[in-house]
mmJSON file of the N, C-alpha and C atoms, coordinates in Angstrom:
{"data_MODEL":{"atom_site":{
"group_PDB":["ATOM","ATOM","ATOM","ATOM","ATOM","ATOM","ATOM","ATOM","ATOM","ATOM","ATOM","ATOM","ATOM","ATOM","ATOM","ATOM","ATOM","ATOM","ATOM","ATOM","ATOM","ATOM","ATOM","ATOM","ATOM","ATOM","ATOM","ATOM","ATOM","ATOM","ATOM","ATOM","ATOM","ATOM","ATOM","ATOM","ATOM","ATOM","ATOM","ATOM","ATOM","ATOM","ATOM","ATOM","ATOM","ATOM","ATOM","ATOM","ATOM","ATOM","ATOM","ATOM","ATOM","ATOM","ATOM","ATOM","ATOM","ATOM","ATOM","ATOM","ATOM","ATOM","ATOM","ATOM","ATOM","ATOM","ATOM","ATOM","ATOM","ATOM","ATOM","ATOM","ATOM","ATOM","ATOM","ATOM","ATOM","ATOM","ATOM","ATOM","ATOM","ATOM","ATOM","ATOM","ATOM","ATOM","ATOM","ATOM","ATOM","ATOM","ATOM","ATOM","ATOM","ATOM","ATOM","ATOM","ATOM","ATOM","ATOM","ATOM","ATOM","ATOM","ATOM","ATOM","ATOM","ATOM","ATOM","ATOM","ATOM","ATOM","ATOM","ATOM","ATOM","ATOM","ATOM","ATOM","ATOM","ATOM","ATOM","ATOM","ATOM","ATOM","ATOM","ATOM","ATOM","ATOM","ATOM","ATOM","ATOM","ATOM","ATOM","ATOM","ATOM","ATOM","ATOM","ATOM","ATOM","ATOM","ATOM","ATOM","ATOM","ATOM","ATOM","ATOM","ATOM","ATOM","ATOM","ATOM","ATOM","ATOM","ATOM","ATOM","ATOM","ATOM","ATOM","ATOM","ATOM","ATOM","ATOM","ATOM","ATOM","ATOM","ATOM","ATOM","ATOM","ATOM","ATOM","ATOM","ATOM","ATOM","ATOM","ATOM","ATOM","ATOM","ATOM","ATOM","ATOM","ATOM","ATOM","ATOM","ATOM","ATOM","ATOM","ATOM","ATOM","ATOM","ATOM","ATOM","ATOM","ATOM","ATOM","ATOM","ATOM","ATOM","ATOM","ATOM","ATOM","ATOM","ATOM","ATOM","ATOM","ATOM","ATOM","ATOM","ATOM","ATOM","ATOM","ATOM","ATOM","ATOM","ATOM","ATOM","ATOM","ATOM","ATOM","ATOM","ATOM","ATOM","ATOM"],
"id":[1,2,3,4,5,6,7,8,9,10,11,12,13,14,15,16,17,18,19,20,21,22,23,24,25,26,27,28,29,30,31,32,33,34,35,36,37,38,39,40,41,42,43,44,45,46,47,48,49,50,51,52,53,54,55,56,57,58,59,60,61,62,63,64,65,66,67,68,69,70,71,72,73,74,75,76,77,78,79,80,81,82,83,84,85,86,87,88,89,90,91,92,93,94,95,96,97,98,99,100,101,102,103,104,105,106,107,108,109,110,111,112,113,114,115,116,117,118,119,120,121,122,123,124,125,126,127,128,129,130,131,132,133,134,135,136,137,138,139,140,141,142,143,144,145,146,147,148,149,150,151,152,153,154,155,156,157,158,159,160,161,162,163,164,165,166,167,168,169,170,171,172,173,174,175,176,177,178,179,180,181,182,183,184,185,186,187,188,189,190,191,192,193,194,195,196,197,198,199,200,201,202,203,204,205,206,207,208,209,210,211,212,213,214,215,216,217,218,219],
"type_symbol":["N","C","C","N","C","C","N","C","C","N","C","C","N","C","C","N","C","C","N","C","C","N","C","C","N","C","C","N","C","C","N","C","C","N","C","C","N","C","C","N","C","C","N","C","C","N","C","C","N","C","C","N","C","C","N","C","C","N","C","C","N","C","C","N","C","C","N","C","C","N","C","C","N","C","C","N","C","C","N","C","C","N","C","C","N","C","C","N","C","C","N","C","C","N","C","C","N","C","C","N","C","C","N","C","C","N","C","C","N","C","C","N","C","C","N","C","C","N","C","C","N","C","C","N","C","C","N","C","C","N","C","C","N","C","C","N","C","C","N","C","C","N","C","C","N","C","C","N","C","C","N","C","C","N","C","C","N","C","C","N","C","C","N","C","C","N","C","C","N","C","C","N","C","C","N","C","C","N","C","C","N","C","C","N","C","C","N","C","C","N","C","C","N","C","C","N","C","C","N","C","C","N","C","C","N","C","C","N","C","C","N","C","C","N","C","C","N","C","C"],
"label_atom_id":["N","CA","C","N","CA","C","N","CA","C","N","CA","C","N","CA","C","N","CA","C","N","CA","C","N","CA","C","N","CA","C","N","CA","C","N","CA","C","N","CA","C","N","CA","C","N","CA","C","N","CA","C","N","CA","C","N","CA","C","N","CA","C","N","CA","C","N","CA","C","N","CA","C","N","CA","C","N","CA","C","N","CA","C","N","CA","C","N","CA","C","N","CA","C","N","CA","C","N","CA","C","N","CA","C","N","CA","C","N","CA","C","N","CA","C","N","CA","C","N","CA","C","N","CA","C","N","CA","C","N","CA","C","N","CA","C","N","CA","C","N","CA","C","N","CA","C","N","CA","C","N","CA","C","N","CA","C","N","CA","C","N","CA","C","N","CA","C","N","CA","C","N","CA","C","N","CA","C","N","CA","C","N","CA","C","N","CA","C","N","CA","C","N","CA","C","N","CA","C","N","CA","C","N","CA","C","N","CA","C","N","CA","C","N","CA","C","N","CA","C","N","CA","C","N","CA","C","N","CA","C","N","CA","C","N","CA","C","N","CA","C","N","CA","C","N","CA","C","N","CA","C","N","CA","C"],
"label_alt_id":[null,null,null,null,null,null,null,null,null,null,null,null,null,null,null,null,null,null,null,null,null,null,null,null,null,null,null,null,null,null,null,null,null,null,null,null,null,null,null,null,null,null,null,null,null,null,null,null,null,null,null,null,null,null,null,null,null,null,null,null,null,null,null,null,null,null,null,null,null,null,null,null,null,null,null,null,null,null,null,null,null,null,null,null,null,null,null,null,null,null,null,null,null,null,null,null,null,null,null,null,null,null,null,null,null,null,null,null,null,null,null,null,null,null,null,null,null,null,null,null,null,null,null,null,null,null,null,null,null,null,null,null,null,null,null,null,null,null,null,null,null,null,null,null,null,null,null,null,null,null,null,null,null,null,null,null,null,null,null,null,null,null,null,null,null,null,null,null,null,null,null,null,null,null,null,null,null,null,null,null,null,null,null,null,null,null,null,null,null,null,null,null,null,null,null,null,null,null,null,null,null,null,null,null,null,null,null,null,null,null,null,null,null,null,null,null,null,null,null],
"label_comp_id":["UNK","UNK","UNK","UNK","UNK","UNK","UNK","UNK","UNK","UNK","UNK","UNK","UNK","UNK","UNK","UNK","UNK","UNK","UNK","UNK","UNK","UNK","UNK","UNK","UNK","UNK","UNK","UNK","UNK","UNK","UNK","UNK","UNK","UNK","UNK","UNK","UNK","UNK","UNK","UNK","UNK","UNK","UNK","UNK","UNK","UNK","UNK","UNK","UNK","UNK","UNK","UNK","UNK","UNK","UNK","UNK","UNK","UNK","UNK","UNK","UNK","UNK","UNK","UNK","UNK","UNK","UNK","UNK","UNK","UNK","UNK","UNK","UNK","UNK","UNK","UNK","UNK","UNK","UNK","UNK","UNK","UNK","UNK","UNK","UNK","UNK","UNK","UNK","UNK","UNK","UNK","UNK","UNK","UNK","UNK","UNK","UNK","UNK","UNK","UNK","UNK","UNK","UNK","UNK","UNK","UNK","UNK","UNK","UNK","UNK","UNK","UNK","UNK","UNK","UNK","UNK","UNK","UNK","UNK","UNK","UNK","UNK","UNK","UNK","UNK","UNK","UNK","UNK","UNK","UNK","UNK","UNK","UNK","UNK","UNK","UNK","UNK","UNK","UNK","UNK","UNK","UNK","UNK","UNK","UNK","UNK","UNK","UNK","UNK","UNK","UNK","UNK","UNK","UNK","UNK","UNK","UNK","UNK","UNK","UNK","UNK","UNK","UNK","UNK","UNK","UNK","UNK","UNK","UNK","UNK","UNK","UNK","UNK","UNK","UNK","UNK","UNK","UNK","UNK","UNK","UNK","UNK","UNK","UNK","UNK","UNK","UNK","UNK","UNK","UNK","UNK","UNK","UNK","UNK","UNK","UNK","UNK","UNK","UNK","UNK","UNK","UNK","UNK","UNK","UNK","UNK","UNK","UNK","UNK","UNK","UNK","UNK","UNK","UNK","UNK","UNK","UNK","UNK","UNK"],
"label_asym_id":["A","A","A","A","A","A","A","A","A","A","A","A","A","A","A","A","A","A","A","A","A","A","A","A","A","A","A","A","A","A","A","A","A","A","A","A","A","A","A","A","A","A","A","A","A","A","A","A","A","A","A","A","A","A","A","A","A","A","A","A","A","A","A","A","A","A","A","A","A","A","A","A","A","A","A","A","A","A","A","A","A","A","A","A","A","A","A","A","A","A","A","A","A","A","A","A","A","A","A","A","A","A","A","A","A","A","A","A","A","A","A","A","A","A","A","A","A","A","A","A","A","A","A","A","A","A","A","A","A","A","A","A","A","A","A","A","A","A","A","A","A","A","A","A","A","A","A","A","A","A","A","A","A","A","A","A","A","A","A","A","A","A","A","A","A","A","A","A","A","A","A","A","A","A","A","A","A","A","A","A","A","A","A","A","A","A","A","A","A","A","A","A","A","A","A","A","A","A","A","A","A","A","A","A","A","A","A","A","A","A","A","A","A","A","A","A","A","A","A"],
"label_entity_id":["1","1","1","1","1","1","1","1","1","1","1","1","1","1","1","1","1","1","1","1","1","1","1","1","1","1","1","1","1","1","1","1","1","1","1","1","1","1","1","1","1","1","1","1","1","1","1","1","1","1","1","1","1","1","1","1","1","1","1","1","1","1","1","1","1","1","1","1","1","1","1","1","1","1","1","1","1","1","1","1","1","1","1","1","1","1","1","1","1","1","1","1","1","1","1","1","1","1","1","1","1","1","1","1","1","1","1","1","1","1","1","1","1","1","1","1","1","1","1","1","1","1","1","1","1","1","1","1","1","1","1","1","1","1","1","1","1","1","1","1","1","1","1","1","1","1","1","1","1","1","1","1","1","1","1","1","1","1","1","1","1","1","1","1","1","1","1","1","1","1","1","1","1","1","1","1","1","1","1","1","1","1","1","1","1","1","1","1","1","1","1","1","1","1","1","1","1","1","1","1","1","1","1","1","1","1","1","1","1","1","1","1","1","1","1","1","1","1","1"],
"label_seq_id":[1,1,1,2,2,2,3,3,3,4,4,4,5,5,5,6,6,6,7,7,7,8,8,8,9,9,9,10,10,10,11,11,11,12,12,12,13,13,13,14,14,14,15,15,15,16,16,16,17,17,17,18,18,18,19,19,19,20,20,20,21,21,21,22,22,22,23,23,23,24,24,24,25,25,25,26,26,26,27,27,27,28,28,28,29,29,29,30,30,30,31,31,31,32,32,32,33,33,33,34,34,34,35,35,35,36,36,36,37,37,37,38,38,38,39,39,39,40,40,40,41,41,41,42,42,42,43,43,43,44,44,44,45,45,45,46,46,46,47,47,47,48,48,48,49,49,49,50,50,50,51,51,51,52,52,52,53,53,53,54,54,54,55,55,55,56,56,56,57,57,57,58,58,58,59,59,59,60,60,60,61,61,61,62,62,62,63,63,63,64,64,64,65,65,65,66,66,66,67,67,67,68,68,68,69,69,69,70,70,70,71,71,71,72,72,72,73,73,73],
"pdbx_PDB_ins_code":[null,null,null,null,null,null,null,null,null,null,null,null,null,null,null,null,null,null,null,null,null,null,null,null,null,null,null,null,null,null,null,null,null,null,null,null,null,null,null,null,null,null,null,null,null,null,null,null,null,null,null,null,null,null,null,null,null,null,null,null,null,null,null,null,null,null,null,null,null,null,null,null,null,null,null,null,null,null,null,null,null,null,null,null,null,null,null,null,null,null,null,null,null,null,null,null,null,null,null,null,null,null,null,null,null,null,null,null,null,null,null,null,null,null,null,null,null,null,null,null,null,null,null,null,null,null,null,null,null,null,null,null,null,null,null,null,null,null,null,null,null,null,null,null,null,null,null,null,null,null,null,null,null,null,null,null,null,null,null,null,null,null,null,null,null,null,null,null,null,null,null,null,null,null,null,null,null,null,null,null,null,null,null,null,null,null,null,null,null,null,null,null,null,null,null,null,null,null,null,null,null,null,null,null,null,null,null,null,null,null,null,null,null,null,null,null,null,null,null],
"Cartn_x":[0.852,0.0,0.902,0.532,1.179,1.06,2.214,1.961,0.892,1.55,1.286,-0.293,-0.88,-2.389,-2.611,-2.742,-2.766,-3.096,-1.891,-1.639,-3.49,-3.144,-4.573,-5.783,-5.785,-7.037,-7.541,-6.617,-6.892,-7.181,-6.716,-7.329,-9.044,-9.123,-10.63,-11.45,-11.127,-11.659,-10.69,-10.812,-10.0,-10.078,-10.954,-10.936,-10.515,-9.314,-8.555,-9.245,-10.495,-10.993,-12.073,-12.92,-13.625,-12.804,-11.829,-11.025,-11.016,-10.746,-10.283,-11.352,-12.417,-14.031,-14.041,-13.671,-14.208,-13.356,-12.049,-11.251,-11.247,-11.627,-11.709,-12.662,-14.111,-15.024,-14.965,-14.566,-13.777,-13.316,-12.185,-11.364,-11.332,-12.913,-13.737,-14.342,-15.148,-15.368,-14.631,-13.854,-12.571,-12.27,-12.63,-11.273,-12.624,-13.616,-14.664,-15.194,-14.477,-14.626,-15.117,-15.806,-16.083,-14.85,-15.465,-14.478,-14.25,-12.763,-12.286,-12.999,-12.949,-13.653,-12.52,-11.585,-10.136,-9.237,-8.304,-7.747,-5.976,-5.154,-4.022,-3.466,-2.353,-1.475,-0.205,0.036,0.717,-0.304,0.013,-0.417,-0.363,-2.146,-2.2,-2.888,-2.894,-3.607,-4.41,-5.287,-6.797,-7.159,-6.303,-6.165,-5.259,-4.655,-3.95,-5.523,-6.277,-7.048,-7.835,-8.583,-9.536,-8.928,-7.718,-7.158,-7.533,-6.723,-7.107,-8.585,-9.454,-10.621,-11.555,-10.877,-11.513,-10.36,-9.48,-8.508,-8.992,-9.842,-10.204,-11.769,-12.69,-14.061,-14.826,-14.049,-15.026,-16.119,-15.487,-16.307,-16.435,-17.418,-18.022,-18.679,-18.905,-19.698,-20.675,-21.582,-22.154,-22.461,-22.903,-22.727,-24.647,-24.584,-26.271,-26.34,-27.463,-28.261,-28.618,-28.79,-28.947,-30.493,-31.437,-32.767,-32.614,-31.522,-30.775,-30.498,-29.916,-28.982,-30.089,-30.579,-31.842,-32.94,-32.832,-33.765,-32.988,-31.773,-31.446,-30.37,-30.762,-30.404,-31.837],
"Cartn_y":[-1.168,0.0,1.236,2.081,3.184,4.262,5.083,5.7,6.468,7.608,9.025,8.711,7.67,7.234,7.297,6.831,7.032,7.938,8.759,10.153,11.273,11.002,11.593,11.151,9.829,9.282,9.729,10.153,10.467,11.732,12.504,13.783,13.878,13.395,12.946,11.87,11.105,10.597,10.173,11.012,11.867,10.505,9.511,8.689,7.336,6.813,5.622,4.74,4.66,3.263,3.337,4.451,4.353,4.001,4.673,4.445,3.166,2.285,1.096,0.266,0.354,-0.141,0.33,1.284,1.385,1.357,1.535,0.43,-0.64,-1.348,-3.347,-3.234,-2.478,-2.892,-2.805,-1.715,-1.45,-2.537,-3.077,-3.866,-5.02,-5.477,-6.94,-6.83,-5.64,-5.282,-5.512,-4.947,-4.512,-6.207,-6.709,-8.182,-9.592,-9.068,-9.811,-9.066,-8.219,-7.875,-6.378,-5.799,-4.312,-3.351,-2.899,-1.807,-0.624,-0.393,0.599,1.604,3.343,4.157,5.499,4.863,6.137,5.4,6.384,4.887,5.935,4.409,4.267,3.978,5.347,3.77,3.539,2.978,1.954,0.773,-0.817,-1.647,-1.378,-1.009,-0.69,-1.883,-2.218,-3.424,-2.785,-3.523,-3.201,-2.183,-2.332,-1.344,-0.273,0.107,0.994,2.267,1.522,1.675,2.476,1.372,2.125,3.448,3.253,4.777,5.769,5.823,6.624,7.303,6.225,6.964,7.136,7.479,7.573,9.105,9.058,10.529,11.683,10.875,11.689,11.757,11.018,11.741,11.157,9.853,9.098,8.206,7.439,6.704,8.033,7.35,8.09,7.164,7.843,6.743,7.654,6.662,7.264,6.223,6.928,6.167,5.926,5.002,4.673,5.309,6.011,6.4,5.634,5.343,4.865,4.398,5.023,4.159,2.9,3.281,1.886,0.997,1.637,0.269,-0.829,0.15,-0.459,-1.87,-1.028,-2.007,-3.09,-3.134,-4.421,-5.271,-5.007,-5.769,-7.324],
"Cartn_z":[0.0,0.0,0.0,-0.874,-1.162,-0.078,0.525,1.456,1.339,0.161,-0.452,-0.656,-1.062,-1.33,0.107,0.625,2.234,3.096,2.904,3.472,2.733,1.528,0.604,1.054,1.046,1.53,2.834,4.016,5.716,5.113,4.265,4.241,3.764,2.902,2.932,3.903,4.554,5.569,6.768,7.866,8.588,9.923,10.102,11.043,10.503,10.695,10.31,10.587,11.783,11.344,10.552,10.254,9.225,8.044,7.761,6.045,6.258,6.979,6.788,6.855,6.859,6.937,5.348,4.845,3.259,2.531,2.872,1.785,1.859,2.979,2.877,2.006,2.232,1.283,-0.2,-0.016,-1.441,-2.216,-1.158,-1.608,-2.166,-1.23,-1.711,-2.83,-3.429,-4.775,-5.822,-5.698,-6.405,-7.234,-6.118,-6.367,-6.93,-6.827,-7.305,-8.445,-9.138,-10.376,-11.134,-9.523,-9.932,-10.926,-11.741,-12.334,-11.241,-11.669,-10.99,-11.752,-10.391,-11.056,-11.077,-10.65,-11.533,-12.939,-13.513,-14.374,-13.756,-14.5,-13.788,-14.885,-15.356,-16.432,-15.423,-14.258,-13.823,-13.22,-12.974,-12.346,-11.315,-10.158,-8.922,-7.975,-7.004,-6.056,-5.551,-5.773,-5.09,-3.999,-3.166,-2.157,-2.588,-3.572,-3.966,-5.152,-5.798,-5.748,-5.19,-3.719,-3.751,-2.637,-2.048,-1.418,-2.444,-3.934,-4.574,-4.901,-5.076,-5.62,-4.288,-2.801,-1.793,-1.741,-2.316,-2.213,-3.057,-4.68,-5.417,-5.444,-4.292,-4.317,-5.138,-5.385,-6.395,-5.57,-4.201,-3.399,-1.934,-1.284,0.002,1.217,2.07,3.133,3.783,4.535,5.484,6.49,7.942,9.042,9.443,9.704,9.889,11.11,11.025,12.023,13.483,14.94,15.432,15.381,14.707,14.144,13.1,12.073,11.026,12.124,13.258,14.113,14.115,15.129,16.035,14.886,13.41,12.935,12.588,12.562,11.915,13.285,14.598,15.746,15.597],
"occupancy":[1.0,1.0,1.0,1.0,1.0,1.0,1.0,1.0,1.0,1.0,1.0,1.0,1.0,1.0,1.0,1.0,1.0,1.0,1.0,1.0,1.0,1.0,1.0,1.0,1.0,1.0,1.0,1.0,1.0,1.0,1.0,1.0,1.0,1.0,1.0,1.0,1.0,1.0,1.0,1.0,1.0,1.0,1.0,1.0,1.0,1.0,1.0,1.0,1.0,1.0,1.0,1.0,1.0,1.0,1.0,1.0,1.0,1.0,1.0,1.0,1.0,1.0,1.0,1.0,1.0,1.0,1.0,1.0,1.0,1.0,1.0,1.0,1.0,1.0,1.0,1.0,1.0,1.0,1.0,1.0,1.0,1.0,1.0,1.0,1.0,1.0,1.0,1.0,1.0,1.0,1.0,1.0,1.0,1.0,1.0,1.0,1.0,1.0,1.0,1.0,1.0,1.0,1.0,1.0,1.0,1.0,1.0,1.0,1.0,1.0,1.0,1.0,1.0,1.0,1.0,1.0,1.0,1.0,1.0,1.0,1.0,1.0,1.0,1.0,1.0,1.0,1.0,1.0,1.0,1.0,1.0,1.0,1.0,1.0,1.0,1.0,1.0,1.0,1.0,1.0,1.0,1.0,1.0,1.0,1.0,1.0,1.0,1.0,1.0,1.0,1.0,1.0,1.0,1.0,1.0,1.0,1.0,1.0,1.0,1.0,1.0,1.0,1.0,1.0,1.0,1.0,1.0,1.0,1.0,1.0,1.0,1.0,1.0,1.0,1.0,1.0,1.0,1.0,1.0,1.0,1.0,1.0,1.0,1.0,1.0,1.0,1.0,1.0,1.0,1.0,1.0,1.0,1.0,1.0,1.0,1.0,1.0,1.0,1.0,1.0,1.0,1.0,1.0,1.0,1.0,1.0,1.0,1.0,1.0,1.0,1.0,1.0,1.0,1.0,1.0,1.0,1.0,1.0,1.0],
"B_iso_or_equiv":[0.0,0.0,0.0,0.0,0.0,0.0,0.0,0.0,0.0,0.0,0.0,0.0,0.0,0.0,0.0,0.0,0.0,0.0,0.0,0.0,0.0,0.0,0.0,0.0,0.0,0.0,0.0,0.0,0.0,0.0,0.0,0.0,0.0,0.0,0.0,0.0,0.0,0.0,0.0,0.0,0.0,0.0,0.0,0.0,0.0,0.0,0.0,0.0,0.0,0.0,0.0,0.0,0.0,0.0,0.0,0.0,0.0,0.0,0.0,0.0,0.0,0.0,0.0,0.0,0.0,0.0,0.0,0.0,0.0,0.0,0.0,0.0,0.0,0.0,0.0,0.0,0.0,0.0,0.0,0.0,0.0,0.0,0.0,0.0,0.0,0.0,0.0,0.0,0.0,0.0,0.0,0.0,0.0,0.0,0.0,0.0,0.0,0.0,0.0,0.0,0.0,0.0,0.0,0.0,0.0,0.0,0.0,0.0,0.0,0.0,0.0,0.0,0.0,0.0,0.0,0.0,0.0,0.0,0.0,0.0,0.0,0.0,0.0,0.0,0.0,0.0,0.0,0.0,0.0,0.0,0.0,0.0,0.0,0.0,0.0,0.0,0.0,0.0,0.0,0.0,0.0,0.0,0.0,0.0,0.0,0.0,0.0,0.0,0.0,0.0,0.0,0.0,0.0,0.0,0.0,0.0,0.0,0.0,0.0,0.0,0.0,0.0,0.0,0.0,0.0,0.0,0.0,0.0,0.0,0.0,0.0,0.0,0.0,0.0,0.0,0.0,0.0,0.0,0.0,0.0,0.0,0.0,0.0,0.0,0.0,0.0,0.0,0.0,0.0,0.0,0.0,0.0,0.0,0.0,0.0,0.0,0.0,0.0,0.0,0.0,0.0,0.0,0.0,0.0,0.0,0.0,0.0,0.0,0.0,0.0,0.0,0.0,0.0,0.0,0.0,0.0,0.0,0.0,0.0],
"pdbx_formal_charge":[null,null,null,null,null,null,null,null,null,null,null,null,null,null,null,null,null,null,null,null,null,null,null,null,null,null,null,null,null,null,null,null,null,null,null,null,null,null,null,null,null,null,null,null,null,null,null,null,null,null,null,null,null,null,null,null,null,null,null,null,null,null,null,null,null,null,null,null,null,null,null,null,null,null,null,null,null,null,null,null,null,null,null,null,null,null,null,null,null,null,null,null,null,null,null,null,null,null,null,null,null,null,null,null,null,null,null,null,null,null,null,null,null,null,null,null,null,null,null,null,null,null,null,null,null,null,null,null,null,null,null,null,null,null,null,null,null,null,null,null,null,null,null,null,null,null,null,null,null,null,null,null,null,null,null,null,null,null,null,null,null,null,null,null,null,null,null,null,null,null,null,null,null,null,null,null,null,null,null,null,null,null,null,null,null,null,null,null,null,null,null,null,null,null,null,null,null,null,null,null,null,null,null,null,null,null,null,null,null,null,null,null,null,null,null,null,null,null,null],
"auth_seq_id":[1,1,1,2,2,2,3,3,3,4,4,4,5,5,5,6,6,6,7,7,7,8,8,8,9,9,9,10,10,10,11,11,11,12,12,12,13,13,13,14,14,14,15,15,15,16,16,16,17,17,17,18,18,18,19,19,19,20,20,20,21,21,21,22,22,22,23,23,23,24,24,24,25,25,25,26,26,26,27,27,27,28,28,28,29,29,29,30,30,30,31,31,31,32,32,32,33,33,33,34,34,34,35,35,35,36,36,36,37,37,37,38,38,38,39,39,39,40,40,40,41,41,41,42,42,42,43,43,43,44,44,44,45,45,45,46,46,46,47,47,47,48,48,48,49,49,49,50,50,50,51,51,51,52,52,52,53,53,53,54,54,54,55,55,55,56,56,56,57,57,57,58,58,58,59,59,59,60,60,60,61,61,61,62,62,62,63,63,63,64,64,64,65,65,65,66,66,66,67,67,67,68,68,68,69,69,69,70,70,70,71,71,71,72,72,72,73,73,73],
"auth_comp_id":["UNK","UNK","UNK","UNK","UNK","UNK","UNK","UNK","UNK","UNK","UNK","UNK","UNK","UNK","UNK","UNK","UNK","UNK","UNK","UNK","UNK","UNK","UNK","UNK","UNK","UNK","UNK","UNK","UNK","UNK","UNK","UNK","UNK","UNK","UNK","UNK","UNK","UNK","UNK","UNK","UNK","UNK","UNK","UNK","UNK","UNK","UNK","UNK","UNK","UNK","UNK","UNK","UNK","UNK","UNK","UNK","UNK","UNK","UNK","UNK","UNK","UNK","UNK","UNK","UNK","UNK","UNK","UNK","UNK","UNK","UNK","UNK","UNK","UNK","UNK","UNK","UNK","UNK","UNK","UNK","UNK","UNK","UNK","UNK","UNK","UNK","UNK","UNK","UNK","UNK","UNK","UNK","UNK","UNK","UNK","UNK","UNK","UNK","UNK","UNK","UNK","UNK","UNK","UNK","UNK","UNK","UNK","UNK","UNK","UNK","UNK","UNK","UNK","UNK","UNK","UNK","UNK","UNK","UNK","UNK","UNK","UNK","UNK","UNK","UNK","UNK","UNK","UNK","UNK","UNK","UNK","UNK","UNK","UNK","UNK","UNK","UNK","UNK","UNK","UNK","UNK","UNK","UNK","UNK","UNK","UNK","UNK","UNK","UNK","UNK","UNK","UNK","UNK","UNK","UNK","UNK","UNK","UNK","UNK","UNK","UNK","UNK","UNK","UNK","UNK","UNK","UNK","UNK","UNK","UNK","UNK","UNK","UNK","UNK","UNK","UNK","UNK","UNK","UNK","UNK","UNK","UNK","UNK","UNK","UNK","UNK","UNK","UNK","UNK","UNK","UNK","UNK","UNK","UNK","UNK","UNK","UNK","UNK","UNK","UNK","UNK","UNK","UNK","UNK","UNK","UNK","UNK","UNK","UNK","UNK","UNK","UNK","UNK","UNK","UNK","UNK","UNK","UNK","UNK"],
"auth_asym_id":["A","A","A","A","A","A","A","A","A","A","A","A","A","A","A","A","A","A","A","A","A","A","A","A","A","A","A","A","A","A","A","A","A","A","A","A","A","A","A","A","A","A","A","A","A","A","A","A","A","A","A","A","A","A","A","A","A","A","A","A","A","A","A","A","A","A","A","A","A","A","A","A","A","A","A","A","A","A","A","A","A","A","A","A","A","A","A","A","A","A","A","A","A","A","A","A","A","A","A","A","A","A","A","A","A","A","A","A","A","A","A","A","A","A","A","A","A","A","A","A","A","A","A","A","A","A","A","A","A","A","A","A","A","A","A","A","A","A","A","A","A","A","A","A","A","A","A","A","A","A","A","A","A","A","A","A","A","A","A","A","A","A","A","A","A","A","A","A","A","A","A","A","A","A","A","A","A","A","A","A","A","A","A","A","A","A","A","A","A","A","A","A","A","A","A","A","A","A","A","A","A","A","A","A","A","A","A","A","A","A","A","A","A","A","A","A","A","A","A"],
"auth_atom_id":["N","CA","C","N","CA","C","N","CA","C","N","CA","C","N","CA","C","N","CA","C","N","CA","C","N","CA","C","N","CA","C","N","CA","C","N","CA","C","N","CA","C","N","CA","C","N","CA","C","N","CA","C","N","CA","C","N","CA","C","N","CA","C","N","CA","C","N","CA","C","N","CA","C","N","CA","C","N","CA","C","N","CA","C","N","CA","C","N","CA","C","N","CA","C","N","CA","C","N","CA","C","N","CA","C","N","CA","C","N","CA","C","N","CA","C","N","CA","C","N","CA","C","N","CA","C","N","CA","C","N","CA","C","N","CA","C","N","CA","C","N","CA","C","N","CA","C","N","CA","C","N","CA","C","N","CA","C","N","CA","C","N","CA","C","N","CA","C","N","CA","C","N","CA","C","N","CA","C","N","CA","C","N","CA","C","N","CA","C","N","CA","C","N","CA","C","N","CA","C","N","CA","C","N","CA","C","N","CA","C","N","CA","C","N","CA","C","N","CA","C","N","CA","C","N","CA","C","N","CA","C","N","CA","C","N","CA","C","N","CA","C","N","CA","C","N","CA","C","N","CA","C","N","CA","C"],
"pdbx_PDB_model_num":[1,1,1,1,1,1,1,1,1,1,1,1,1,1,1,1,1,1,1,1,1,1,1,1,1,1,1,1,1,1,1,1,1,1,1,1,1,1,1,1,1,1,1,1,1,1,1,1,1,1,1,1,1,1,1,1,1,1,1,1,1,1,1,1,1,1,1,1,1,1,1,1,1,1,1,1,1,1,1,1,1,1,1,1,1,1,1,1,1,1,1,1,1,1,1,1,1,1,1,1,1,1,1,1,1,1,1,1,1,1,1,1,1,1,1,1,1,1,1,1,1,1,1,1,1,1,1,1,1,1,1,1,1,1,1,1,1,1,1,1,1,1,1,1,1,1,1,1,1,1,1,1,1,1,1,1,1,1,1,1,1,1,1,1,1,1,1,1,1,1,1,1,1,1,1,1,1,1,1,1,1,1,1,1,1,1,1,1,1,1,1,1,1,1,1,1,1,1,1,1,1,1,1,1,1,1,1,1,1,1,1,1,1,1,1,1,1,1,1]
}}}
């Protein structure tokens, strides 16, 4: 994993364990066949990836509401 992707990515999502909740997911996409949604002309790994298009605003998240919790306990 590329630092500098990294470093970019915390600037857009500023809590390390969220990033790492949406680049795994990312990551499982990624590797079961989703197209990437930046392009690269070098060969990047999945997680190189989705840092990037979480650095450039291509992916996003949101956090469920504690009414979401509640319905799916």
């Amino acid at each position: 994993m590329r630092d500098d992707y990294l470093q970019a990515a915390l600037l857009v999502i500023d809590d390390p364990c969220i990033l790492v909740n949406v680049i795994s997911r990312r990551v499982k996409q990624l590797k079961r066949g989703n197209r990437a949604l930046i392009e690269s002309l070098e060969k990047l790994s999945p997680e190189d990836i989705a840092l990037r298009e979480v650095a450039e605003r291509k992916i996003s998240y949101e956090l469920a509401t504690p009414e979401e919790l509640a319905r799916h306990r």
